[in-house]
Legacy VTK file of the C-alpha trace (Angstrom):
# vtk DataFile Version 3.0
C-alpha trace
ASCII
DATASET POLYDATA
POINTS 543 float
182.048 -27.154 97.245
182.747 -30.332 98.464
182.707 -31.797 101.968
184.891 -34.843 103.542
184.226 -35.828 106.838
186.509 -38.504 108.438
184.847 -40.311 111.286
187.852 -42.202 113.702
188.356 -45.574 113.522
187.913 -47.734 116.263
189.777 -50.754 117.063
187.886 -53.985 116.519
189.084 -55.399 120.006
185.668 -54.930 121.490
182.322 -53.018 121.804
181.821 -49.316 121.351
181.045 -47.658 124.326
179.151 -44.280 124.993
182.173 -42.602 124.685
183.414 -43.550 121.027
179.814 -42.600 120.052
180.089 -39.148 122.186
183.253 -38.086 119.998
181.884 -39.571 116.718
178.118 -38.289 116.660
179.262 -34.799 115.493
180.421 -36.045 112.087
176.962 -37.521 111.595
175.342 -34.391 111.864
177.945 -32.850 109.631
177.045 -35.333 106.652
173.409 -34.700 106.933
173.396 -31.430 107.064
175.694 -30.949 104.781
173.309 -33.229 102.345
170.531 -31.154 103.372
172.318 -27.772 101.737
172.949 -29.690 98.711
176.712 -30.326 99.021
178.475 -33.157 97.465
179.581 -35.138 101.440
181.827 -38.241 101.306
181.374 -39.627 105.040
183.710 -42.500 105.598
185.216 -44.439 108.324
186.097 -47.914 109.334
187.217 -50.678 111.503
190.709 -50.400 112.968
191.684 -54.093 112.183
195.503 -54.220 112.359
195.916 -52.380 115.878
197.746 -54.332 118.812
194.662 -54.304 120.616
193.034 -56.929 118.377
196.492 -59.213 118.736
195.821 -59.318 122.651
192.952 -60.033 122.583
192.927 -62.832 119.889
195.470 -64.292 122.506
193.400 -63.827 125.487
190.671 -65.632 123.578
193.259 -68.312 121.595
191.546 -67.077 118.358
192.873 -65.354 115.116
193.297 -62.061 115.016
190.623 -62.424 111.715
187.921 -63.812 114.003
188.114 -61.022 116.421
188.254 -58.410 113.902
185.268 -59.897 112.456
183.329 -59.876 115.150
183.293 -57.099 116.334
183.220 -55.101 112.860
180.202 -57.055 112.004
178.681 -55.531 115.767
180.143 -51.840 114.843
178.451 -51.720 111.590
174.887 -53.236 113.431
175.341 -50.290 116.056
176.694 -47.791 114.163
173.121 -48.549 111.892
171.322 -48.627 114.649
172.143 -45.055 116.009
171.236 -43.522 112.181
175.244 -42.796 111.405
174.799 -42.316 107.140
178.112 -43.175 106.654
178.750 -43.140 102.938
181.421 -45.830 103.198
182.453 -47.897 106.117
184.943 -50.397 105.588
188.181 -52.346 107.187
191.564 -51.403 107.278
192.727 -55.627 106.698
191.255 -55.203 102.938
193.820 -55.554 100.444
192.444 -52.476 99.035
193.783 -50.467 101.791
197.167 -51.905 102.109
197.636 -51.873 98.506
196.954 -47.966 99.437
198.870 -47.525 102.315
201.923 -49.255 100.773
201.640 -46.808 97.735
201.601 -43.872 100.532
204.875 -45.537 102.490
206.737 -45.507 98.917
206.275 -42.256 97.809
207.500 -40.644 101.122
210.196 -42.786 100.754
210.662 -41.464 97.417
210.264 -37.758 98.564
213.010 -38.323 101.347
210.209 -38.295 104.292
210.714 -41.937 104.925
214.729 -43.055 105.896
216.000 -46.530 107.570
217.681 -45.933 111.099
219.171 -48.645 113.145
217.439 -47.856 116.905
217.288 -49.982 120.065
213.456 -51.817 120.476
211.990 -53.456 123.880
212.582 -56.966 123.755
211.295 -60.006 125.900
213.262 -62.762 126.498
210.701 -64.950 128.081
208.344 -64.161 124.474
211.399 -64.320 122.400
209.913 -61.367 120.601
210.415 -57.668 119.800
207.344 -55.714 121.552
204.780 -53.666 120.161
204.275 -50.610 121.923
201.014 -51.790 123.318
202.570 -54.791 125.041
204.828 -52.582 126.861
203.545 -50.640 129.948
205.373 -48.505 132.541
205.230 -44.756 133.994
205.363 -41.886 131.698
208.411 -39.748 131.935
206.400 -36.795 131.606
203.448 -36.908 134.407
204.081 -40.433 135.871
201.249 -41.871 135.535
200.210 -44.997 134.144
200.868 -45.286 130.488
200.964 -47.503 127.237
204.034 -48.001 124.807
202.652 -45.552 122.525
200.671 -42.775 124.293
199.966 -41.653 127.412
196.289 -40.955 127.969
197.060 -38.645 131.083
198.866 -35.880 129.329
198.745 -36.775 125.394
202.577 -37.451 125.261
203.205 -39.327 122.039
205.522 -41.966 123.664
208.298 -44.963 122.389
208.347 -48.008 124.385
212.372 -47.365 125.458
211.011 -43.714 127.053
208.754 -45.522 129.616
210.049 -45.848 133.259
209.656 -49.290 134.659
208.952 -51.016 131.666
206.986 -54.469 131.713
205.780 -56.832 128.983
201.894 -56.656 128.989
201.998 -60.512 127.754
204.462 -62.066 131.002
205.353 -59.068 132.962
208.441 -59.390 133.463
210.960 -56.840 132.248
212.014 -56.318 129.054
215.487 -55.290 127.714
216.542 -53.321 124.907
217.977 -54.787 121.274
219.068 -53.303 118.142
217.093 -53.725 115.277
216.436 -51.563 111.924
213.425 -49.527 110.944
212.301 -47.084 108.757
210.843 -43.637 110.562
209.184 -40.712 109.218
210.933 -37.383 108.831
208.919 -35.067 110.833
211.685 -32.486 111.749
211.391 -31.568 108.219
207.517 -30.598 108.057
208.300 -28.165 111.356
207.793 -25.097 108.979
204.972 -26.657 106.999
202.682 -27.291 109.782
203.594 -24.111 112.096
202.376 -22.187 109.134
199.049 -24.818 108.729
197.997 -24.235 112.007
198.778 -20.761 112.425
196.049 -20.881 109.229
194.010 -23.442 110.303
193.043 -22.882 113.826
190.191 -21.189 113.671
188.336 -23.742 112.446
190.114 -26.323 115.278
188.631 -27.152 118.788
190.444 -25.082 121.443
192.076 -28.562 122.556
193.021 -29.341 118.866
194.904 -25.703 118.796
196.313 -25.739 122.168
197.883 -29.241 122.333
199.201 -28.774 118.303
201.311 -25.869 119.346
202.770 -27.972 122.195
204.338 -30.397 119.632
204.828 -27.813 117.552
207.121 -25.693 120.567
208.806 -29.025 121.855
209.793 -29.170 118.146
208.783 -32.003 116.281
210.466 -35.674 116.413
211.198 -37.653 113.805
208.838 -40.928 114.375
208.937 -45.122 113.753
207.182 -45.770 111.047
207.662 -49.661 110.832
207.245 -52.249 113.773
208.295 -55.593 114.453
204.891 -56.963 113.965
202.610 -59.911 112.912
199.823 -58.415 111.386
199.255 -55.414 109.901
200.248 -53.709 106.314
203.848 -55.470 104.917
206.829 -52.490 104.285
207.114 -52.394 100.358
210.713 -52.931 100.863
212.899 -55.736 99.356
214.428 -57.445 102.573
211.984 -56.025 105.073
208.677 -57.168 104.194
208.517 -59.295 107.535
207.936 -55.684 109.055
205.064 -53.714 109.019
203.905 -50.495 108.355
202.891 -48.885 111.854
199.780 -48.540 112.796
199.681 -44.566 113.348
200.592 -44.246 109.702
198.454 -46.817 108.709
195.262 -46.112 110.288
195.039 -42.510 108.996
195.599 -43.706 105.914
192.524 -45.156 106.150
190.682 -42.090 105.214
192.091 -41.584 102.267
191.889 -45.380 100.953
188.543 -45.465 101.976
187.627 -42.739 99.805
189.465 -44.370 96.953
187.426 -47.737 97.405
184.249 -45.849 97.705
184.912 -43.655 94.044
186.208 -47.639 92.510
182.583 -49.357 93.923
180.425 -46.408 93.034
182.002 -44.872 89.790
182.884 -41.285 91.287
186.135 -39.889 91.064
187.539 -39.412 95.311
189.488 -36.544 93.635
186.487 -34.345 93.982
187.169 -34.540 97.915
191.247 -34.457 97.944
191.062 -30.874 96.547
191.328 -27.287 97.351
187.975 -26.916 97.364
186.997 -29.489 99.422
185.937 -28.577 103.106
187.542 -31.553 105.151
186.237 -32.455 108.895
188.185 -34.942 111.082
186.227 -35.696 114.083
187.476 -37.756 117.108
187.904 -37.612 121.057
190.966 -35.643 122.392
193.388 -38.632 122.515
193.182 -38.935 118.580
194.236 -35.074 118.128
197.879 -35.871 117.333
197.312 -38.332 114.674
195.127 -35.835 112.682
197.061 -32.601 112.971
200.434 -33.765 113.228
200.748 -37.529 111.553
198.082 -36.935 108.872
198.379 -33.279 108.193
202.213 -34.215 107.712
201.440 -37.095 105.727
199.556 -35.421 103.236
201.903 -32.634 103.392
204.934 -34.533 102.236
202.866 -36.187 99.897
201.732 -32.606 98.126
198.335 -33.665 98.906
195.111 -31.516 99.595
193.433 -30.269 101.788
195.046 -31.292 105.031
192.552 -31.276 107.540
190.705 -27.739 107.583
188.504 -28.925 110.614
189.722 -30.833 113.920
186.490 -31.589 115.761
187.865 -33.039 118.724
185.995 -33.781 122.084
187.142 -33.587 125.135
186.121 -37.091 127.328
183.197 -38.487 128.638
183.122 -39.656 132.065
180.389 -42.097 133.394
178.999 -41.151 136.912
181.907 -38.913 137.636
184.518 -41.821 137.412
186.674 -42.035 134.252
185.842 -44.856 131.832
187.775 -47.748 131.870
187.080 -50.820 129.703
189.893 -52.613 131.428
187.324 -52.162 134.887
184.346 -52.665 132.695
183.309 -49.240 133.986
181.165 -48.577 130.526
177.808 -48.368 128.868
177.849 -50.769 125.749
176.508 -49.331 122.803
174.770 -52.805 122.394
173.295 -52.970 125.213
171.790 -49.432 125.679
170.622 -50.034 122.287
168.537 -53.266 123.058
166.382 -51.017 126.145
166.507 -46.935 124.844
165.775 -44.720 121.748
168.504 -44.505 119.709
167.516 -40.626 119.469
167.288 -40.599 122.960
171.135 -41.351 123.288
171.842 -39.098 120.517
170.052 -36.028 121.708
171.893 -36.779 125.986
175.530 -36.820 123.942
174.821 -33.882 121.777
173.603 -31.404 124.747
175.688 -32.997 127.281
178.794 -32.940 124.709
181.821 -32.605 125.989
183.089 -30.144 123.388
185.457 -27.871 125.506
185.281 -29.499 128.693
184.607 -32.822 129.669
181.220 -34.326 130.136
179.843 -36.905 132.182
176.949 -39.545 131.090
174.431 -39.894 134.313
171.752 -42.799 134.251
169.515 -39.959 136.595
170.676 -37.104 133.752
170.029 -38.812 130.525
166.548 -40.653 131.652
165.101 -37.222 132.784
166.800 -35.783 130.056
164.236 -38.320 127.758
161.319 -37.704 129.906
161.563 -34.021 129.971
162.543 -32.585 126.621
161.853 -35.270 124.188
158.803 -36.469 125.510
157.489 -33.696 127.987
158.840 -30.817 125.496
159.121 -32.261 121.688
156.899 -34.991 121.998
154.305 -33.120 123.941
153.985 -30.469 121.450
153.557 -32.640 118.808
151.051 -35.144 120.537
148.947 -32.750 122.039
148.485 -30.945 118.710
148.283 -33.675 116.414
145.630 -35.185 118.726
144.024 -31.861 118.699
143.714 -32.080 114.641
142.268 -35.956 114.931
139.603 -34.975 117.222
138.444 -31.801 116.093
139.446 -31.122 112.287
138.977 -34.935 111.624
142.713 -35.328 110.706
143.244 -32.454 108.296
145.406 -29.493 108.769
143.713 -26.046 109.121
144.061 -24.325 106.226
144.905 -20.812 107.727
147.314 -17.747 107.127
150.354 -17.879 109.151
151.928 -15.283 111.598
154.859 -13.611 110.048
156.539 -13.596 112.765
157.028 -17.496 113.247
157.778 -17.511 109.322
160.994 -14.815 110.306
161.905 -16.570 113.663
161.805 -19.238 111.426
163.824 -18.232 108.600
166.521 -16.836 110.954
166.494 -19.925 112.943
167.496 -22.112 109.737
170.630 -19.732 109.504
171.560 -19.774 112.850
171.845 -23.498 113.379
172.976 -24.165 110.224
176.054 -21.598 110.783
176.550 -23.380 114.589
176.708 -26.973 113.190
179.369 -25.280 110.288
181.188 -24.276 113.263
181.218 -27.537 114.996
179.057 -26.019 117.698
176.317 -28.753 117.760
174.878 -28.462 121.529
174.623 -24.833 120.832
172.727 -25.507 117.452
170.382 -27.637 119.311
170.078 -25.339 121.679
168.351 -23.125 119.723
166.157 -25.432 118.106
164.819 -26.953 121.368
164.077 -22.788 122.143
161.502 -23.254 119.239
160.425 -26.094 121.386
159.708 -24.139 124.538
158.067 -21.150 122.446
155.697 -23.876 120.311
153.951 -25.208 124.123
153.764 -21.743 125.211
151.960 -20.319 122.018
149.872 -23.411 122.434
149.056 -22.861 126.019
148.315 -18.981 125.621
146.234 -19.291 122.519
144.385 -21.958 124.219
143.038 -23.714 121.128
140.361 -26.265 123.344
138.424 -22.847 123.772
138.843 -21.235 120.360
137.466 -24.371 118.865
134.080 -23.096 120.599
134.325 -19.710 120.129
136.362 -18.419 117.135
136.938 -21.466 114.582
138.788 -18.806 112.640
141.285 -17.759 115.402
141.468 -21.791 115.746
142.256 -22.504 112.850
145.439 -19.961 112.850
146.503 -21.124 116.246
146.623 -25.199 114.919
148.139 -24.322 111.518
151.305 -21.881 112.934
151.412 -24.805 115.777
152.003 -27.316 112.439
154.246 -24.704 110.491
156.462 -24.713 113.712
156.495 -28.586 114.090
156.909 -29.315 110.501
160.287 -26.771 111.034
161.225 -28.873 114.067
161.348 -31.998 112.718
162.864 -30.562 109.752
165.543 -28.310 111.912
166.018 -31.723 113.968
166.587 -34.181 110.899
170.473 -34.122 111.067
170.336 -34.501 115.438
167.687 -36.545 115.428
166.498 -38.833 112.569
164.560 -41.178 113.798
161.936 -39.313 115.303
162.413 -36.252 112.582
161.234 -38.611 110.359
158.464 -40.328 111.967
157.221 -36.503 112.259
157.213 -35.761 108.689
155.745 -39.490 107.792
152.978 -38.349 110.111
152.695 -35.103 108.086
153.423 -36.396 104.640
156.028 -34.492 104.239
159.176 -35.115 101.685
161.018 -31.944 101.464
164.857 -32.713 102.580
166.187 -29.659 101.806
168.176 -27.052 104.845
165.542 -24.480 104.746
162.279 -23.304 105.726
159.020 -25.540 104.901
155.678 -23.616 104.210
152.748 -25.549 105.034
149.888 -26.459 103.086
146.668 -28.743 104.233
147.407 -32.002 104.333
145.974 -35.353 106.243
147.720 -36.487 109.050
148.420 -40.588 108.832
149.597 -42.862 111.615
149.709 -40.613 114.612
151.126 -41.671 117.481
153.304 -40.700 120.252
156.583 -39.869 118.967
157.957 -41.114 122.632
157.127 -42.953 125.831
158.141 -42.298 129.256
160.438 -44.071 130.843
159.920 -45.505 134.379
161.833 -43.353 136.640
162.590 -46.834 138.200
165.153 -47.272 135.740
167.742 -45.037 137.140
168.702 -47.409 140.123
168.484 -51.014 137.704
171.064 -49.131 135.361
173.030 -48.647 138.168
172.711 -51.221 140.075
173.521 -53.361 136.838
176.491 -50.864 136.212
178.055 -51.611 139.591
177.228 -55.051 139.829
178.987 -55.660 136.094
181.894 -53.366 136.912
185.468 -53.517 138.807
185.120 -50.830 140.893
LINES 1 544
543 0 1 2 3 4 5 6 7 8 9 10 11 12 13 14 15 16 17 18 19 20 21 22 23 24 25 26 27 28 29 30 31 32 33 34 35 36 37 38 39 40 41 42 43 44 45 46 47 48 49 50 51 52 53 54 55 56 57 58 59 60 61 62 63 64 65 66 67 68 69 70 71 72 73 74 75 76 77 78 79 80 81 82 83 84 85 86 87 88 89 90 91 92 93 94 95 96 97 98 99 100 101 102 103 104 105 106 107 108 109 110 111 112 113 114 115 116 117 118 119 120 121 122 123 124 125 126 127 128 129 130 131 132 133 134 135 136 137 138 139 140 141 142 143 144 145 146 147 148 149 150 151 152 153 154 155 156 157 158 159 160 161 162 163 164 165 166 167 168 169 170 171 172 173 174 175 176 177 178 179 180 181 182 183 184 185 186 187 188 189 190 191 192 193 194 195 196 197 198 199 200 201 202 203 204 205 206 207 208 209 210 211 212 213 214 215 216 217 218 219 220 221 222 223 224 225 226 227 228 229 230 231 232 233 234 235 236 237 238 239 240 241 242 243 244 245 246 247 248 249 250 251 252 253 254 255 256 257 258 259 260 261 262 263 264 265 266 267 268 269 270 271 272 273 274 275 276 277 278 279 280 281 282 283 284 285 286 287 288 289 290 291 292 293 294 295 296 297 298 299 300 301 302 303 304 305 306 307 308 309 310 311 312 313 314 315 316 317 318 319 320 321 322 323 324 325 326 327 328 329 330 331 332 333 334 335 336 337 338 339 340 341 342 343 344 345 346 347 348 349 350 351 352 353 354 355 356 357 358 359 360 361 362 363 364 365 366 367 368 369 370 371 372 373 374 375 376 377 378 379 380 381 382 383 384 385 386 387 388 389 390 391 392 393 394 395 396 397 398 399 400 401 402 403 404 405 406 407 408 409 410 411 412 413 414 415 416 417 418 419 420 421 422 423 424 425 426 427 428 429 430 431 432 433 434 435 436 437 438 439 440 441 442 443 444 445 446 447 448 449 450 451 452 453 454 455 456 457 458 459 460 461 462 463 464 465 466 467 468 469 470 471 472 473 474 475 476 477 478 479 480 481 482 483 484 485 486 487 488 489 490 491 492 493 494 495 496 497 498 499 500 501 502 503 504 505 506 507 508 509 510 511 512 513 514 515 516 517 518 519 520 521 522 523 524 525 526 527 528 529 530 531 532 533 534 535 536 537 538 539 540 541 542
């Protein structure tokens, strides 16, 4: 079997904040786990480089649309590193590569009757002298009445067209725009109503309730043909005699990605992509909740009309983070920075807060308070103390070595099961559950410690000693091992500790062995903390 997972692309416009790395974390896990059982994984994702967002703010700035990109690529790819994402490939979508791929795509719906030319009335601004993106339109949604882009409205999901906004302005010179004629090519939806009523009728099981729930709202509304070329400057050309001065619009183009991606990655590395674009090839698409549409509608339909498999037999999709109870908002610089929390906290510290605080059926909310007690309690006061107090315990008293003792077979079974348990959560896309269990392993490993009391045992039964500090091991060598695909930082520093190399999903029997290098695995953090963050978080912020 083989396993695709499709991390979202996010738009190279500016810095990831905690929650892109909240909705993306979960395909991480996937891929190493996934390597861990043996599977063949392709993990790919990339930088959304041909999005409106990076043409504002290359005119904000009075720089190219290249230099911005750049940037902040070049940061995603440091940060992305830094937090232990294995992507297999990470790439751009302004390679030639992938518009060479996305204009193949555009064609051959064209050819298969998916893609038609329609003459349709566009925003345009006088004052710019220019048709308008959807992004650089903004108005009321007809739907809820809130606040809302030319595109989407983040309130209530509504895929949206610039002319259905109410009191429409141009994001550039707000003034009003009007309407003009102009022709574009749009993707035949209507006609993939049956095809994807009858995917996610077969499909949703494996979907997030969100995924399933919003899907069949399109799905009841009936579905709407869609644009699928803008009046742009940048982005992927239309394949088109006469209208290569258009592009190819971004919702098409983006998901696309995934596919092209894998197609670069099988050209650089000699591996045929086919191996994933099969029916035996278990795909995961993981992204936050605004992102749903794109995957089970756009890209399920894409690959539908292009007689492609699988389309998308797993929709992980979050729900939102919120940041001390208030909504993030970039625009108010209401955010934590992936680059900055990186430069002050363990990156397995952040990973371990958004996993058990995930917000994966309801959203979440990232607390400065939470996630530093979070650290000091279970990672260091729980994980870390376990291992620290009996590693120590071996350096001082067995000079280093491991006991050479039998172990219980009950921790072999709880064990055993345990590997089956989280490995069948994490299948399921139900990773706070998964570690969950593990960190239950935790809790049992201190209070086997504490009730065999090895500091006494050493002085009075070196035998019963010896069994308590070797099942101790055999349950932190499982940890660490259990751990790897949450946390892999301080999974491995474990096993490096240990001299350990297995890396496959299963249960590791002990043997002797000489512990090297020990040392804490964290540090506490200065409770202190909590009121700098915030105070730095209000002081930096628009609220």
């Amino acid at each position: 079997m083989s396993i695709f997972i499709g991390g979202a692309w996010a738009y190279a416009n500016g810095s990831l904040h905690l929650g892109h790395i909240s909705s993306l974390l979960p395909g991480d896990i996937l891929a190493r786990y996934y390597r861990m059982k043996g599977e063949k994984v392709l993990y790919v994702s990339g930088s959304d480089c041909n999005g409106t967002p990076i043409t504002i703010r290359a005119k904000q700035e009075g720089l190219t649309t290249k230099e911005i990109a750049d940037r902040y690529h070049d940061e995603f790819v440091t940060s992305f590193s830094k937090l232990g994402f294995s992507y297999d490939f990470y790439t751009r979508t302004d390679t030639e590569h992938h518009h060479k791929i996305v204009q193949a795509i555009f064609l051959e719906l064209l050819e298969n009757e998916l893609i038609y030319k329609k003459e349709i009335e566009q925003t345009y601004c006088e004052t710019c002298r220019q048709f308008l993106p959807d992004r650089y339109v903004v108005g009321t949604c007809p739907e809820c009445h809130q606040h809302a882009r030319g595109d989407q409205c983040d309130h209530c999901s509504t895929i949206l067209d610039p002319i259905d906004l109410l009191d429409k302005k141009c994001s550039i010179c707000k003034g009003s725009p009007k309407t003009k004629l102009t022709e574009h090519f749009y993707f035949a939806l209507s006609k993939l109503q049956c095809v994807l009523e009858d995917y996610l009728e077969a499909s949703k099981s494996n979907w997030r309730d969100n995924a399933v729930s919003l899907t069949r709202r399109y799905l009841n509304e009936g579905l709407q043909d869609r644009a699928a070329s803008r009046d742009l400057s940048v982005g992927v050309s239309v394949p088109v005699t006469g209208y290569e001065g258009k592009k190819i619009y971004v919702w098409i183009e983006a998901v696309a990605g995934y596919y092209s991606a894998s197609k670069l990655w099988a050209s650089e590395n000699n591996e045929d992509s086919g191996t994933f674009w099969s029916e035996n090839t278990l795909s995961y698409y993981v992204h936050g909740k605004d992102n749903i549409p794109f995957h089970s509608i756009i890209w399920a339909g894409i690959l539908a009309g292009l007689e492609m498999k699988p389309l998308p037999t797993h929709i992980v999709s979050n729900e939102y983070l919120t940041l001390e109870k208030k909504k993030l908002s970039t625009s108010k610089n209401w955010a934590v920075w992936v680059p900055d929390i990186l430069e002050r906290y363990n990156p397995d510290s952040i990973r371990y807060f958004l996993t058990i605080n995930a917000p994966e059926n309801r959203d979440a909310d990232f607390s400065w308070r939470e996630f530093i007690y979070s650290h000091n309690s279970e990672l260091l006061g729980a994980y870390g103390n376990l291992v620290n107090r009996t590693f120590k315990f071996i350096t001082k008293y067995y000079n280093g070595t491991v006991p050479n003792a039998k172990l219980l077979s009950a921790h072999e079974n709880e064990v055993d099961i345990l590997y089956q348990t989280v490995g069948d959560l994490i299948e399921k896309t139900y990773f706070k559950k998964g570690l969950e269990e593990i960190f239950q392993l935790v809790r049992y490993g201190n209070k086997y410690f504490d009730e065999q009391q090895p500091w006494r045992q050493i002085k009075l039964d070196r035998v019963a000693c010896d069994k308590t500090i070797a099942n101790c091991v055999f349950i932190i060598t499982n940890l660490a091992h259990l751990l790897s695909p949450f946390l892999p930082f301080s999974s491995e520093k474990v096993k490096q500790m240990l001299q350990v190399k297995s890396t496959t999903w299963g249960t590791i029997y002990t043997h002797p062995s000489k512990l090297e290098n020990i040392e804490p695995l964290f540090e506490r953090i200065n409770l202190k903390q909590v009121e700098l963050e915030l105070e730095k978080l209000k002081q930096e912020s628009d609220y």
